[in-house]
Structure formats: C-alpha cells, structure tokens
C-alpha positions in Angstrom: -16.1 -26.1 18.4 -18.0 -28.7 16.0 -19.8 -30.0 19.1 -21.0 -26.7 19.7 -22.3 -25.7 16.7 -24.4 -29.3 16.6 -25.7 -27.6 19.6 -26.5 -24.3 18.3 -28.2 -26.4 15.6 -30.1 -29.0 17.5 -31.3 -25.7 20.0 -32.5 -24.1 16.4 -34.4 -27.6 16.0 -36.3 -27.2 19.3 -37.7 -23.6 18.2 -38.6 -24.7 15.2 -40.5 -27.5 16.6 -41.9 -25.6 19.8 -43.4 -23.0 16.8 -44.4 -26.4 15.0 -46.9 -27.3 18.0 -48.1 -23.6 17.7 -49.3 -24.1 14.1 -52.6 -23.8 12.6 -51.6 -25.6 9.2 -53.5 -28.9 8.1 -52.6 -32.0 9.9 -50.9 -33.7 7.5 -48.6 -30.3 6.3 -47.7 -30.1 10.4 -46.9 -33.8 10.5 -44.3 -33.6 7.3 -42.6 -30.7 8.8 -42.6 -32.4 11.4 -40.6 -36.0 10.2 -38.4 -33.1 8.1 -37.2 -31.6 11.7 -37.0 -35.2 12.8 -34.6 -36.1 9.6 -32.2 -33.2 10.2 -32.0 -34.0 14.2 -30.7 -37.3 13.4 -28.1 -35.6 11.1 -26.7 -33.2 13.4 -23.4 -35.0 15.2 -22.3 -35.1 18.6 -23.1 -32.3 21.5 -20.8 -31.4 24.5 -21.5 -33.6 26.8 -22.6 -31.4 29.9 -25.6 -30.2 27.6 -26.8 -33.4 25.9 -29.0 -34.7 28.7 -30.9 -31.5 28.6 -31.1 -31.4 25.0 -32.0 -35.3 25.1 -35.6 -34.5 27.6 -36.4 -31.4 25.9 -36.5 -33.2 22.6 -38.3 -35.6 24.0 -40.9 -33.9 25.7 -41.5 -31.6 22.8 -41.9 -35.1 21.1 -44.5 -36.4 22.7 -46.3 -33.0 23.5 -46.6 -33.2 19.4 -47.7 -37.2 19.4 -50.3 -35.5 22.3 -51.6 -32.7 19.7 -51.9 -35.4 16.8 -54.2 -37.5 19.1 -56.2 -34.7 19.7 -56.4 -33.5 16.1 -57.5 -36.8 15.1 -60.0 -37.3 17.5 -61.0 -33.6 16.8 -61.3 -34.4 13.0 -62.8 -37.5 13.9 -66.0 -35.9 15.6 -66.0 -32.8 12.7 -66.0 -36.0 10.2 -69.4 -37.5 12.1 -71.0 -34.5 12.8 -70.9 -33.5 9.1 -72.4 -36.9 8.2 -74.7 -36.7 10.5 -75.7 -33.2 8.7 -75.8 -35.2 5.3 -77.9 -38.1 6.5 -80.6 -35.5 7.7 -80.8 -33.7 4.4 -81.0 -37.4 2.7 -83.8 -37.9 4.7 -85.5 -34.2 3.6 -84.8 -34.6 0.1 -86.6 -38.3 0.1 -89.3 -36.9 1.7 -89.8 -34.8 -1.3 -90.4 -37.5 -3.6 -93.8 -37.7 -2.2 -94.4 -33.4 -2.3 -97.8 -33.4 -3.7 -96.8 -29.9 -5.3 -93.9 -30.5 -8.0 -92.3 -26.8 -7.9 -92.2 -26.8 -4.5 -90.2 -30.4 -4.2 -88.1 -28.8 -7.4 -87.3 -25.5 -5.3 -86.9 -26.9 -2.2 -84.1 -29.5 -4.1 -82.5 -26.7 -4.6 -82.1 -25.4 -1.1 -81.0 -29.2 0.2 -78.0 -28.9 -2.6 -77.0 -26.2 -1.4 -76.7 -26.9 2.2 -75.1 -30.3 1.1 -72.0 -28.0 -0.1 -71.5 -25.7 2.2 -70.9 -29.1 4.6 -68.0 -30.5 5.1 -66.2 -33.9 4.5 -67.5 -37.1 5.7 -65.5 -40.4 7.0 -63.9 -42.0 3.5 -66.0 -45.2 4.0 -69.1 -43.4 3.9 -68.2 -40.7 1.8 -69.7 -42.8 -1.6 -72.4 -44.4 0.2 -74.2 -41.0 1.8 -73.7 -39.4 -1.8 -75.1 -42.3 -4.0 -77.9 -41.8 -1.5 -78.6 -37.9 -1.8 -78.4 -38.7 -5.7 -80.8 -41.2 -5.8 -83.0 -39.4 -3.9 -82.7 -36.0 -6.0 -82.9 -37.8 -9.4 -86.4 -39.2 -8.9 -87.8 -35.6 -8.1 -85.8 -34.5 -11.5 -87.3 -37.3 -12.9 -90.7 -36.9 -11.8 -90.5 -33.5 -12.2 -89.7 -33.9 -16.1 -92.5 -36.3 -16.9 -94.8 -33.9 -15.2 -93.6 -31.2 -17.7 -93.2 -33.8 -20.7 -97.7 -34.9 -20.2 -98.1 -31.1 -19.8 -97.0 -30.3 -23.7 -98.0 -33.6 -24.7 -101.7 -32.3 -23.2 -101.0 -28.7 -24.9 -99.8 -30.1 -28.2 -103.9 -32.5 -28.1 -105.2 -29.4 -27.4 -103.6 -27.4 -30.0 -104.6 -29.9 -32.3 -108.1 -30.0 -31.6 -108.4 -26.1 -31.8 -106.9 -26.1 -35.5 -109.1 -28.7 -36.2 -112.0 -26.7 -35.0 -110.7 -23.8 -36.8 -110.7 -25.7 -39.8 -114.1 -26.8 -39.7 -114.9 -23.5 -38.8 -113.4 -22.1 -41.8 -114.4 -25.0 -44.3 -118.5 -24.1 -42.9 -118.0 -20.3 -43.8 -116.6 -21.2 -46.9 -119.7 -23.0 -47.7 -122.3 -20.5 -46.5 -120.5 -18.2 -48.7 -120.3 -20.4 -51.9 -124.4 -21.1 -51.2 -125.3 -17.1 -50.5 -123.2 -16.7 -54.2 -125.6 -19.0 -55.9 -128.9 -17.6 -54.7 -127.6 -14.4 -55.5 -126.9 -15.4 -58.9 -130.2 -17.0 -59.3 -132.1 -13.9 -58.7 -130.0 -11.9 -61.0 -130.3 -14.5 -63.6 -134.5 -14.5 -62.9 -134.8 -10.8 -63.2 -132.8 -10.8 -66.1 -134.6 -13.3 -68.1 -137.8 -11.6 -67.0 -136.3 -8.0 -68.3 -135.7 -10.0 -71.5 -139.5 -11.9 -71.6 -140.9 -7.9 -71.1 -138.6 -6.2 -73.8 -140.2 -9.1 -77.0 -143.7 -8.9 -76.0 -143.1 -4.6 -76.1 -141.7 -5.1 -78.7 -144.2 -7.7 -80.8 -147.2 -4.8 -79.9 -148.3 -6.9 -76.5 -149.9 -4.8 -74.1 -149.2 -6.4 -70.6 -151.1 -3.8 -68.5 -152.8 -5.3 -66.0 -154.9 -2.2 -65.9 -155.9 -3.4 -69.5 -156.7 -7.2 -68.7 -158.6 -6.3 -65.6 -161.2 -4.2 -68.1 -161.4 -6.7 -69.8 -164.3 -9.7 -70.5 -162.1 -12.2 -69.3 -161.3 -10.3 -66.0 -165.1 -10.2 -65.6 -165.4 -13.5 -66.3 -162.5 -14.2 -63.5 
C-alpha cells in the first residue's frame, strides 16, 4: 500500500513537470520549480516493482526534454541579449552624431527621441551592460553641455545689451534734462529784461521824461541825425 501511494505521488510529479515544460514563466522561476519537483522525487520511497522501470524512463525523458528547453531558452535569450545591444550601439552612434548638429534645438530634441527608444529596449549581455551605457551618457552629456553654454553666452549677450540700452537711456535722459534746465534760463532772462525795462519806463514817466519817439524825431537833433 505505501509503495503505491509513492507511486501515486511520483505519477503526480510527472504532471507537474510535463505542465512545467508547458510554462511561459521566466527562466530562472521554471528552473526553481523545477530543482523543487526534483527535491520531493528524491523523497518519495520505494515503488512496486512492476511500475518502476516505466516511472524510471519517463522521469527521465521529461528530464532531459526540460535540460533541451533550457538550452534553447538560453540560446534564445542569448540572441534577444545581442540583438538589443546591437539596437543600443546604433543609437550610441545617432546621439554622437549629434554632437556635431549645427542646429542646437534640434540635437536637444532629437536627444530626446534617442532616450526614449533606449528604454523601450531591452537588456543587454551583463559585460556590456556598463560599458554601452557609460557610452550613451557620455555622448548625451556633451549635447546638454553644449547646449547650456549656448544658452548661458545668450543671457550673458542679453544682459551687455541691456546694459548698454540703460546706459543709453541714461544719457538720453541726463541730455533732456539739460535742454530743459538751459530753455528755463533763457526764459528767465527775457522775463527778467522786460521787467527791468518796465521798471526803466515807469521812472523816466514818472521824473516828466517824454520818451516818444514821435517827439525826438521832430526834433533838431533828429534833423541833425
């Protein structure tokens, strides 16, 4: 009876590992299942002996039909793995061609697009995973860079410029104020002539000094004239 149920158990097993090969899980979740179904196998006691010789090959073959689908796997995720570098050595190559882009918001813009192509690629070999990054960074911080210096002489230039205009305005301002302070004193030297002249008229009126020139031009000294 016990060497029956070890068969019931071990036949289980085989299910579970014929639905194993069937599985779309990750690689390395399908291989620990797997060494868990290979732990419990080894657990599981004797068998009657007219059944253990078919239990033994189809073990087995299930075995090595798994070993077969690992292979594969790996050689599967070995071409995925080259393929996607080969994807990120290209845009390398696109994005260090932009550090020559004669048009800085076009390189900037164009940066933009390469990053986000880098992401929606997959995982490269682990021995080149650093080495093809440091690359694409080094590339893409020397359009940032040149990008920001561009923008950093552009206000420098603006803030010149801004200076010279208040400058002008200034002088502008400082050349008004004087045409104003010289228009004030001529006016006020005409006031002041008329009124001094207004004065000179109101004493000799007033002393009995006739000032007509009607008068004087009657007069001998006119005709002398």
């Amino acid at each position: 009876a016990i060497k029956q149920r070890n068969l019931e158990k071990k036949q289980e097993l085989l299910e579970e590992l014929r639905r194993l090969l069937d599985s779309e899980d990750t690689l390395k979740k399908t291989y620990d299942d797997f060494s868990a179904l290979q732990e419990k196998w080894k657990t599981i006691g004797e068998v009657p002996r007219g059944e253990a010789n078919n239990l033994w090959q189809s073990y087995h073959f299930l075995i090595e039909k798994f070993f077969n689908k690992v292979r594969i796997n790996r050689e599967l995720r070995m071409l995925d793995l080259k393929r996607n570098l080969e994807q990120k050595i290209e845009l390398c190559e696109k994005v260090e061609e932009l550090i020559v882009e004669e048009s800085i918001s076009e390189s900037y813009k164009k940066l933009q697009q390469y990053r986000e192509q880098w992401r929606t690629i997959g995982p490269v070999p682990s021995e080149k995973n650093e080495e093809i990054w440091a690359r694409f960074c080094n590339a893409a911080d020397q359009i940032e860079n040149r990008r920001r210096e561009f923008y950093e002489q552009r206000k420098e230039e603006f803030d010149r410029n801004l200076l010279a205009k208040n400058a002008l305005c200034e002088k502008a301002e400082e050349l008004a104020q004087a045409r104003n302070e010289k228009g004030t004193l001529i006016a006020s030297g005409f006031i002041a002539g008329g009124a001094l002249m207004g004065v000179v008229s109101a004493l000799i009126k007033f002393c009995g000094v006739e000032c007509y020139l009607g008068t004087w031009a009657a007069s001998n000294g006119a005709a002398l004239i």
